[in-house]
C-alpha positions as CSV (number, residue, x, y, z in Angstrom):
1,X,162.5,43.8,-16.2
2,X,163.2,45.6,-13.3
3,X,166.9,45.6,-12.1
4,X,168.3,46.4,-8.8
5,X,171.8,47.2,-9.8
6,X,174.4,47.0,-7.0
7,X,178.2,45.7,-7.7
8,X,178.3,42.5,-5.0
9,X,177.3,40.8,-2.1
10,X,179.1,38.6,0.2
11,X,178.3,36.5,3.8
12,X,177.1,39.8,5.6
13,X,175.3,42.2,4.5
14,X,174.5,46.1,4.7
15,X,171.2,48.1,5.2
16,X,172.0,48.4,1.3
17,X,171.2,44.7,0.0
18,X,168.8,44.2,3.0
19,X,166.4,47.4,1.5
20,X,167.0,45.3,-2.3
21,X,165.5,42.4,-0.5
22,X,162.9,43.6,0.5
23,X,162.1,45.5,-2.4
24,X,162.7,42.1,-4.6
25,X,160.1,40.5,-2.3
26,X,157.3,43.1,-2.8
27,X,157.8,43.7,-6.7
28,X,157.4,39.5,-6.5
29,X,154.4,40.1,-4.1
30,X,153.0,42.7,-7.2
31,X,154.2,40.2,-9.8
32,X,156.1,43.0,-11.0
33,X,159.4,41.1,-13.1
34,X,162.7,42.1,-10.7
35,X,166.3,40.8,-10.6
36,X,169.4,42.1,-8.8
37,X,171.9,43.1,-10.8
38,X,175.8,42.8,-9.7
39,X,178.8,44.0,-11.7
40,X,181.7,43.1,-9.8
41,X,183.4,39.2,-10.4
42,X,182.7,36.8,-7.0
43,X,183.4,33.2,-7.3
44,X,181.5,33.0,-4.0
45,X,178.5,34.9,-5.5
46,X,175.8,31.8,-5.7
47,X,176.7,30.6,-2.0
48,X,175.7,34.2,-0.8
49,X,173.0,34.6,-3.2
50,X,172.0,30.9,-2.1
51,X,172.4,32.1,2.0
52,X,170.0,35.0,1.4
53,X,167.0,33.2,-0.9
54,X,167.6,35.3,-4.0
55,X,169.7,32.6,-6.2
56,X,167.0,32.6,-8.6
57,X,166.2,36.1,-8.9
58,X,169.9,37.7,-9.4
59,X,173.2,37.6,-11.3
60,X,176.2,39.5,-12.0
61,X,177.6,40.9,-15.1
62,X,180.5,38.0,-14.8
63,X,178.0,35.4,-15.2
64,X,176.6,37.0,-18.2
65,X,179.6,37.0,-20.1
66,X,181.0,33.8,-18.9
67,X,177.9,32.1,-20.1
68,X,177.3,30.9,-16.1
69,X,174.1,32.6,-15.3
70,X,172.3,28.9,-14.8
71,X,172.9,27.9,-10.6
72,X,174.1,24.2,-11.8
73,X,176.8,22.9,-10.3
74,X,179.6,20.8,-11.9
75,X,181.0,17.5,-10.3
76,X,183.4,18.0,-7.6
77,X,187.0,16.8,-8.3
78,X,188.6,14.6,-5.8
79,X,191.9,16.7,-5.8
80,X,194.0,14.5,-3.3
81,X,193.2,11.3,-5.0
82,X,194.2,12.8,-8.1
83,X,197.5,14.7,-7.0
84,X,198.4,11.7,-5.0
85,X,197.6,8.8,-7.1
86,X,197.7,10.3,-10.9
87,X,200.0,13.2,-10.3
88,X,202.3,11.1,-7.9
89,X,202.6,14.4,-5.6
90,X,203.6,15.4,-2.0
91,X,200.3,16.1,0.4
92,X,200.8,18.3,3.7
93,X,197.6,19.4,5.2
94,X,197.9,22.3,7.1
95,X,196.1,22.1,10.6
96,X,193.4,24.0,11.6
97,X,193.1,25.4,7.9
98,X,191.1,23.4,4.7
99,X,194.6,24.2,3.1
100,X,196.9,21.7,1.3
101,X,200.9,22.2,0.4
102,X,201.5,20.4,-3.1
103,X,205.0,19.0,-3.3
104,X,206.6,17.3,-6.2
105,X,208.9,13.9,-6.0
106,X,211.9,16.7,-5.1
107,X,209.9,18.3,-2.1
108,X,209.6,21.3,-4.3
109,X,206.8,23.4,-3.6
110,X,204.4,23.1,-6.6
111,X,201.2,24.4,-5.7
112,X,199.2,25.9,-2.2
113,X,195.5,25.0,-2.2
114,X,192.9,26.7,-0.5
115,X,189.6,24.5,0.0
116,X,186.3,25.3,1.7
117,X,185.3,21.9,3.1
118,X,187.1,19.5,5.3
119,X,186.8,16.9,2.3
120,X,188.5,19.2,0.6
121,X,186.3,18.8,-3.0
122,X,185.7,22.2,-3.1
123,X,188.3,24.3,-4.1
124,X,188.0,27.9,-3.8
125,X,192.1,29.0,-5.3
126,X,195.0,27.4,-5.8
127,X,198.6,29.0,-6.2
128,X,201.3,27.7,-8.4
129,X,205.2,28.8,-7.6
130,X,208.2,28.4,-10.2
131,X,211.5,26.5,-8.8
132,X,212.4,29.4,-6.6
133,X,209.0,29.6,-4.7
134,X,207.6,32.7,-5.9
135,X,203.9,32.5,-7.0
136,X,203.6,33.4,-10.6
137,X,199.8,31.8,-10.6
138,X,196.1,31.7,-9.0
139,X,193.5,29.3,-10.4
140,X,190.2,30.5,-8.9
141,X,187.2,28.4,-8.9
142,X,183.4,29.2,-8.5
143,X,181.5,27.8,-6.2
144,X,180.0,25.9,-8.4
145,X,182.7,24.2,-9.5
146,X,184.4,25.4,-12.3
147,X,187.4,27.0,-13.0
148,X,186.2,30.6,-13.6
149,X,189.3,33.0,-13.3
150,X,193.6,33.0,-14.2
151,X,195.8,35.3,-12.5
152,X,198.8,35.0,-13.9
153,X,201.4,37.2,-11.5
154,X,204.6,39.2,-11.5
155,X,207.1,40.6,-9.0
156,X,205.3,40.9,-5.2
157,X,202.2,38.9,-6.1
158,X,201.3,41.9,-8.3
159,X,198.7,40.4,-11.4
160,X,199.9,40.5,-15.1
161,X,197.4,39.6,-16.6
162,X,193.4,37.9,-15.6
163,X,191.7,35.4,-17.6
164,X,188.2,34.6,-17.3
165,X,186.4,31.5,-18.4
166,X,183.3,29.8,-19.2
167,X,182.5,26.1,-18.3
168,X,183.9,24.6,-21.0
169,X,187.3,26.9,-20.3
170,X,186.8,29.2,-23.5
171,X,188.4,32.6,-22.6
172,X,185.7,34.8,-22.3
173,X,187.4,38.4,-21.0
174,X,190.9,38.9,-20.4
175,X,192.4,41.8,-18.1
176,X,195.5,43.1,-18.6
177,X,197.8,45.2,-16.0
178,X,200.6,47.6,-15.9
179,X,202.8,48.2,-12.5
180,X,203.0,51.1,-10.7
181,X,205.1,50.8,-7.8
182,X,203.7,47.6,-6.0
183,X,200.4,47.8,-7.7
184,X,198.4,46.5,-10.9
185,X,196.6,49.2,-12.7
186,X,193.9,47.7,-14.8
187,X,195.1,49.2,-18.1
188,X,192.7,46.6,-21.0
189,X,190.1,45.2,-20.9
190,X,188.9,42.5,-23.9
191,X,186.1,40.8,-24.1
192,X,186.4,37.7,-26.5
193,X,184.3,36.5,-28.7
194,X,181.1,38.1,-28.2
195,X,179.0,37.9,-30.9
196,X,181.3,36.8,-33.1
197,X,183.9,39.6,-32.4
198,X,186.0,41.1,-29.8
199,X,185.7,44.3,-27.6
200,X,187.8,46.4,-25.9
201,X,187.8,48.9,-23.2
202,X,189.9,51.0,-21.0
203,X,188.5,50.8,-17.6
204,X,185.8,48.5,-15.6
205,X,183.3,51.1,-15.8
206,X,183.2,51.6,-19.6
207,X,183.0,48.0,-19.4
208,X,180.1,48.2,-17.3
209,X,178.3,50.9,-19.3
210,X,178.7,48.0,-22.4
211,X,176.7,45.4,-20.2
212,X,173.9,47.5,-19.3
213,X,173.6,49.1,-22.5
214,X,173.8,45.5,-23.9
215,X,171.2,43.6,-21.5
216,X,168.6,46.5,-22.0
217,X,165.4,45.8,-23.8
218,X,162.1,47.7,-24.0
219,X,160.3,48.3,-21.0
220,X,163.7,47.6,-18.5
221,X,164.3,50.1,-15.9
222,X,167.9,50.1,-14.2
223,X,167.5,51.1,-10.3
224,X,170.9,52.6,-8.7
225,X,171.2,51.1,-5.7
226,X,175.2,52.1,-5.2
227,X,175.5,55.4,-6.3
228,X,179.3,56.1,-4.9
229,X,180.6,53.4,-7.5
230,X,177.8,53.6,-10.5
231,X,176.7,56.6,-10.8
232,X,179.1,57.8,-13.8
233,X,178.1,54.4,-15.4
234,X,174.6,55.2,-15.2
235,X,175.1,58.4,-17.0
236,X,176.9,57.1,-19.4
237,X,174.2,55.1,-20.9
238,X,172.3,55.2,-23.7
239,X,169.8,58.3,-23.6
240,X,166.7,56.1,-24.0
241,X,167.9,53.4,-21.6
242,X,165.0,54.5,-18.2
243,X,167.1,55.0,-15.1
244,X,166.3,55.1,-11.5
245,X,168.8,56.4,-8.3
246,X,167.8,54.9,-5.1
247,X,169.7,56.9,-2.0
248,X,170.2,54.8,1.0
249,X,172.0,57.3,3.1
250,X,172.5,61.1,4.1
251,X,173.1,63.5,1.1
252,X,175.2,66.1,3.2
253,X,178.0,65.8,5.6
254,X,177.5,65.2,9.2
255,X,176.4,68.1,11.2
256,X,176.5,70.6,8.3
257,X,173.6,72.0,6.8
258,X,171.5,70.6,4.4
259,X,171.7,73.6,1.8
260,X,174.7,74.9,2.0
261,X,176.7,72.7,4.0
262,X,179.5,70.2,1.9
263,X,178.2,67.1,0.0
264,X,179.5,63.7,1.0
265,X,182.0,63.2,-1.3
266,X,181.8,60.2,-3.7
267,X,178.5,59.2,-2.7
268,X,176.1,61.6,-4.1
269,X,177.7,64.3,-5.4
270,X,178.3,62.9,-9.1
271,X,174.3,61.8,-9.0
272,X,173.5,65.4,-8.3
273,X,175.4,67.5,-10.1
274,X,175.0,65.1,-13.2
275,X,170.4,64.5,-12.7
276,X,169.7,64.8,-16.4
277,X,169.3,61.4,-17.5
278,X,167.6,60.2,-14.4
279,X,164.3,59.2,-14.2
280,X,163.6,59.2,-10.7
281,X,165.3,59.9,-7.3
282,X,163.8,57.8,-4.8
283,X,164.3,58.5,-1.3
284,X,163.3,56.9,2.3
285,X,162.0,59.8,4.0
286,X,159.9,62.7,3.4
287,X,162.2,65.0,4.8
288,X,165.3,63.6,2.6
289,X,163.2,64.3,-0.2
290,X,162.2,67.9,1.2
291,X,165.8,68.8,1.6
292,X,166.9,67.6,-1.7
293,X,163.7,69.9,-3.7
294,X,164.6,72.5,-1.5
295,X,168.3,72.7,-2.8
296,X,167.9,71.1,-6.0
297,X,164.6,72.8,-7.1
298,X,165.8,71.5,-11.1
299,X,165.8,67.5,-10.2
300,X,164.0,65.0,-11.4
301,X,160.6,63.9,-9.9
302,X,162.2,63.1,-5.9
303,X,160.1,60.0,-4.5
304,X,159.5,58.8,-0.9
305,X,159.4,54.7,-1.0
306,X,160.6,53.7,2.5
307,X,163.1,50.8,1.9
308,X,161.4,48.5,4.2
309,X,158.2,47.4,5.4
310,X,157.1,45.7,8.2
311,X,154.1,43.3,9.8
312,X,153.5,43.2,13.5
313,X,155.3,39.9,14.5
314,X,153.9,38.0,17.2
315,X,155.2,38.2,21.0
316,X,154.8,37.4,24.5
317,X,155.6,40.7,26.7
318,X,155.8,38.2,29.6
319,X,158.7,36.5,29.0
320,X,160.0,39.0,27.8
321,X,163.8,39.9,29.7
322,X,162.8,43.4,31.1
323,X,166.7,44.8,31.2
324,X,167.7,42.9,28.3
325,X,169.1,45.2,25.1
326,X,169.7,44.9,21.7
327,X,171.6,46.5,19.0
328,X,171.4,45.4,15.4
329,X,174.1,47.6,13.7
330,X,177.7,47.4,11.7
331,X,180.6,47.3,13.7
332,X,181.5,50.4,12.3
333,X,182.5,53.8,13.5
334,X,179.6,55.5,12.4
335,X,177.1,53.4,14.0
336,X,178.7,54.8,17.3
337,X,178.2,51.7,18.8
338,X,180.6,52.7,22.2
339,X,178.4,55.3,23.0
340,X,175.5,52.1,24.2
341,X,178.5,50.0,26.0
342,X,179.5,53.3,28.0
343,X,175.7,53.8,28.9
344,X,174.8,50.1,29.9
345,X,178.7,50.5,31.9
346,X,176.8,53.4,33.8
347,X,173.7,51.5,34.6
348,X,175.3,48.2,36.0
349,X,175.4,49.5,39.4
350,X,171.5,50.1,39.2
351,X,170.6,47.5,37.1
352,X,172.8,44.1,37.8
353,X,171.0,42.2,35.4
354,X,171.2,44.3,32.2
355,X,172.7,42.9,28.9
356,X,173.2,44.5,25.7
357,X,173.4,42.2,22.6
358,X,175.3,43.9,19.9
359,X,174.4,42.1,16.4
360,X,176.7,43.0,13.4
361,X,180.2,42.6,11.7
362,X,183.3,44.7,11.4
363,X,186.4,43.5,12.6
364,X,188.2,46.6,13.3
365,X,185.3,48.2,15.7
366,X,184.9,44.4,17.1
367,X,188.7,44.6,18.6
368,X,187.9,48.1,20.1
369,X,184.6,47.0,22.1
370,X,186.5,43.7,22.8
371,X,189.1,45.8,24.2
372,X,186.9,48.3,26.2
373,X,184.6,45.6,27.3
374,X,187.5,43.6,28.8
375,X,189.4,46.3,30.3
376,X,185.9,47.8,32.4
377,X,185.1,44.2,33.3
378,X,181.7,44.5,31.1
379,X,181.5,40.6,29.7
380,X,178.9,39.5,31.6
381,X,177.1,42.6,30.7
382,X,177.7,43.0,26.7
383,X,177.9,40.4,24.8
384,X,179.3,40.6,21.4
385,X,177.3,38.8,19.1
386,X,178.2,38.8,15.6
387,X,176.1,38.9,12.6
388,X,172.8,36.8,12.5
389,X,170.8,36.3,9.8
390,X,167.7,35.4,12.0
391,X,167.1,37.8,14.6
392,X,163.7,36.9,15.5
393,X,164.9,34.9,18.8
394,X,166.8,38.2,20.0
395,X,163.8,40.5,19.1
396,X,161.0,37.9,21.3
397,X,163.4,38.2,24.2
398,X,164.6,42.0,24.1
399,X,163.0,44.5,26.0
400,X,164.7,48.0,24.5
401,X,166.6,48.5,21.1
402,X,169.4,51.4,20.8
403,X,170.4,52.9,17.7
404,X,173.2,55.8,18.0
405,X,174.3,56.3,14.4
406,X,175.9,59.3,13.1
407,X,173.3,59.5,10.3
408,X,171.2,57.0,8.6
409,X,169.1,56.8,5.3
410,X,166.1,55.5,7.4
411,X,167.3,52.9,9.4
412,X,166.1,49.5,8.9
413,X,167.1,48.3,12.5
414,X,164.8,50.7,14.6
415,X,161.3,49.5,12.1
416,X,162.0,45.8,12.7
417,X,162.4,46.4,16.2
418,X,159.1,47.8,16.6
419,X,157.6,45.2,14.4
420,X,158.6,42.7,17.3
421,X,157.1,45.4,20.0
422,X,160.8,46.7,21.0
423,X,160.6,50.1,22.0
424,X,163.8,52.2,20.5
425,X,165.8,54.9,22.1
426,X,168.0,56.7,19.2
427,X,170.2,59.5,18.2
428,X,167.7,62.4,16.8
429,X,169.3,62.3,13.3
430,X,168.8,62.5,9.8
431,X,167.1,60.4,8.5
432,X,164.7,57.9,9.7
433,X,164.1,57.8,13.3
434,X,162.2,60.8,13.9
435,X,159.2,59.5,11.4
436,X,159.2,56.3,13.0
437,X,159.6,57.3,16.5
438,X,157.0,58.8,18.7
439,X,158.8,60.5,21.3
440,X,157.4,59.3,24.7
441,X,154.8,57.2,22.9
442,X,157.0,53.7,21.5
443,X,160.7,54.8,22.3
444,X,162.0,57.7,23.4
445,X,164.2,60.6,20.6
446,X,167.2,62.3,22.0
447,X,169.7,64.7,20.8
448,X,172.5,63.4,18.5
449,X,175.6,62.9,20.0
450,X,174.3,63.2,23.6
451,X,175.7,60.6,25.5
452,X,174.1,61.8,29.0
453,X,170.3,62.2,27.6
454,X,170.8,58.5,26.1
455,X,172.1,57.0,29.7
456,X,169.2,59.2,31.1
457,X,166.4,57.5,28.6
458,X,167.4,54.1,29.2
459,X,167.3,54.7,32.9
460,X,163.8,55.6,32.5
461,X,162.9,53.2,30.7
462,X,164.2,49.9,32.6
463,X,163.2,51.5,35.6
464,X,159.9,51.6,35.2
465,X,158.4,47.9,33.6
466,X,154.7,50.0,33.0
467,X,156.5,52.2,31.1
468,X,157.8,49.4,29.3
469,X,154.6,47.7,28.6
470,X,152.9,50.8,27.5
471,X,155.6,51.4,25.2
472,X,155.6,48.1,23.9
473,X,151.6,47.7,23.3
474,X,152.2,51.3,21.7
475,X,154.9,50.0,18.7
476,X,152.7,47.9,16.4
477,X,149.4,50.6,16.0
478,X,152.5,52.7,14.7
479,X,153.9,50.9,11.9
480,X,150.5,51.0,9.7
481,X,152.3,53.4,7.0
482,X,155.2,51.0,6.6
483,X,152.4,47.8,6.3
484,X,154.1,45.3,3.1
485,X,150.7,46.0,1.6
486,X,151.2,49.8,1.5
487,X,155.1,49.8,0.6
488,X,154.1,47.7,-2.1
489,X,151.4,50.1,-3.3
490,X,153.7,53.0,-3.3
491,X,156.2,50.5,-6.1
492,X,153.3,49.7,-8.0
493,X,152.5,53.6,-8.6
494,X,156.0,54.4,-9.1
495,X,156.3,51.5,-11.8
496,X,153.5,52.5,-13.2
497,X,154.2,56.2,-13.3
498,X,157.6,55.3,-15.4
499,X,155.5,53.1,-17.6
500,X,153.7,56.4,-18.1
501,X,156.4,58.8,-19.3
């Protein structure tokens, strides 16, 4: 088995569990065996799994060891019928919430339940207080149904102690804290009752280590797909146990150099100054891999697998919006996402009719371009969107895609964009657009960080609609070396060549 090892996933995701989808979908393409791997708990795990079509090819190390890797669900419990009519409680609904206020026969505050359906069968927690209303309990409930984790709490909703159970609400690991200041420091871990005895361990990433060393069998190779919080795991395995690290982002800080400048710390830095036990290092780019060798000559083989492929997707030019923009990207500050509002606030004047479509997530960055968009009278002009999981409706209508990160790993974003024939004007940056991008040719390569050559590119561009169109029958001839059929080649050699050692 191959297993993309990552620690969750949740209703949005990152470039991160986008490039493990598409590598599950190829290695099922090669009918190569392939799972994703999580090791963080998530009562909301098989929802998400379920939302991205990979609820039969993942699970998490919680589900192992609770015995609930099978996606069956248990009956729904009626919870107001039974607090009302068997329990003889108090019912408040709270409005514009799926939350209920339990109240005894005294109008004592019993119990606050959180639900996530407005017929409230689904619980996802519910709180318990004692007689003086402080919460001294959390019931959490998979999605599924079951009550899969105790948190029983002390002083300032700080946690005591976790219990964690299987269906049939066996204790199957139990957490214990200490308090320091106002928070819980996991201090034991104990698993119970596996295989006939107990276990014990000091941190979550010795526990960890346990599970991979315990699920591995002949032939399994374990792919690192979140080296800032596995790495030391990874090395801590058994010697024999074949292990992969998959880097989805720059190596080296931003704008130092890429042998001698400072590592990003707590991303790669533990992977490469700890190489030994690694297989393979695979990288997205050619050049990553080139600047890696070149100051790490002792590594293990360094491999270039882009982390996604693309087809050319059908599309009308025609009806194509010739001034409409999109920009598929984190609300985050990296992504440097002000930089395109402050260039499409420029062109206005010029260009009445041009939109840009920003399509991602991040609350904190959200409130800032809210904020800048309302105060320079921009909301007929960018449109915050949110994150989609079908962009394929944006990508037929768009004319231009942006992409002004500080640094990428390859940048998912600007490939599917020319899949759909959308010419892409981005940052110059390591690493990813410059071996997708033909300056002049399907989009247009400026420097990073240059806010005046991006307004100046996108001038040119929806100024001139043949430039457009010759851009746009230019993207598709381009992708040939990220074709699924080729990608997929590239996994089959590298299983192979593991197979091999």
């Amino acid at each position: 088995m191959n297993y993309f090892v990552d620690i969750s996933v949740g209703p949005t995701i990152s470039g991160i569990e986008e490039a493990e989808f598409n590598r599950l979908q190829l290695f099922r393409r090669a009918n190569l065996p392939a799972t994703i791997l999580y090791l963080s708990y998530q009562s909301r795990l098989h929802e998400y799994t379920k939302k991205f079509g990979i609820q039969d090819h993942s699970f998490s190390m919680y589900d192992y060891f609770q015995k609930a890797q099978q996606d069956t669900e248990t009956a729904h419990k009626d919870w107001r019928r039974y607090w009302e009519i068997t329990c003889h409680y108090h019912l408040q609904v709270i409005p514009g919430t799926f939350d209920i206020r339990i109240t005894n026969e005294d109008n004592v505050l019993i119990m606050y339940a959180h639900f996530l359906d407005k017929d409230y069968t689904r619980v996802d927690y519910i709180n318990y207080f004692n007689p003086n209303r402080a919460k001294i309990r959390r019931d959490v409930y998979d999605i599924r149904g079951f009550l899969s984790r105790t948190s029983l709490l002390a002083e300032q909703d700080t946690i005591n102690s976790e219990l964690y159970f299987d269906h049939q609400q066996r204790v199957r690991i139990i957490k214990q804290y200490k308090r320091v200041d106002t928070k819980s420091i996991l201090r034991k871990i104990t698993l119970k009752d596996y295989h006939q005895r107990d276990y014990f361990f000091d941190t979550e990433g010795e526990f960890r280590t346990f599970f991979l060393n315990e699920l591995y069998q002949d032939g399994d190779v374990y792919y690192c797909d979140r080296n800032s919080a596995m790495a030391e795991t990874f090395h801590n395995l058994r010697p024999e146990i074949v292990t992969c690290a998959v880097f989805h982002s720059t190596h080296v800080r931003v704008g130092q150099d890429v042998l001698t400048g400072a590592l990003k710390a707590n991303i790669y830095d533990y992977t490469l100054a700890h190489p030994e036990k690694l297989s393979r290092i695979v990288v997205s780019t050619d050049q990553q891999r080139r600047d890696l060798l070149a100051r790490y000559p002792a590594l293990p083989p360094v491999v270039t697998i882009p982390v996604g492929f693309a087809s050319p997707q059908p599309v009308d030019f025609t009806t194509r919006k010739p001034r409409r923009i999109i920009s598929v990207a984190r609300y985050s500050p990296e992504k440097q996402l002000l930089h395109q509002v402050k260039a499409v606030e420029r062109l206005v004047a010029e260009f009445p009719d041009v939109e840009l479509h920003l399509l991602g997530s991040g609350a904190k960055i959200e409130k800032i371009l809210r904020d800048y968009i309302n105060v320079h009278h921009l909301t007929t002009h960018v449109f915050l969107r949110g994150f989609q999981t079908d962009l394929t409706a944006d990508y037929q209508q768009g004319s231009l895609a942006l992409m002004t990160s500080k640094e990428e790993g390859f940048s998912l974003a600007t490939l599917e964009a020319l899949s759909f024939s959308v010419p892409v004007i981005a940052y110059n940056i390591n690493y990813g657009p410059r071996e997708m991008i033909r300056d002049g040719e399907n989009g247009f390569l400026v420097p990073a960080d240059d806010q005046e050559a991006l307004y100046q590119k996108m001038r040119e561009y929806l100024g001139n609609h043949d430039l457009q169109l010759e851009m746009m029958a230019n993207c598709q001839r381009l992708l040939e070396p990220y074709a699924p059929a080729v990608v997929q080649r590239k996994w089959q050699d590298f299983v192979q060549h593991i197979a091999q050692d």
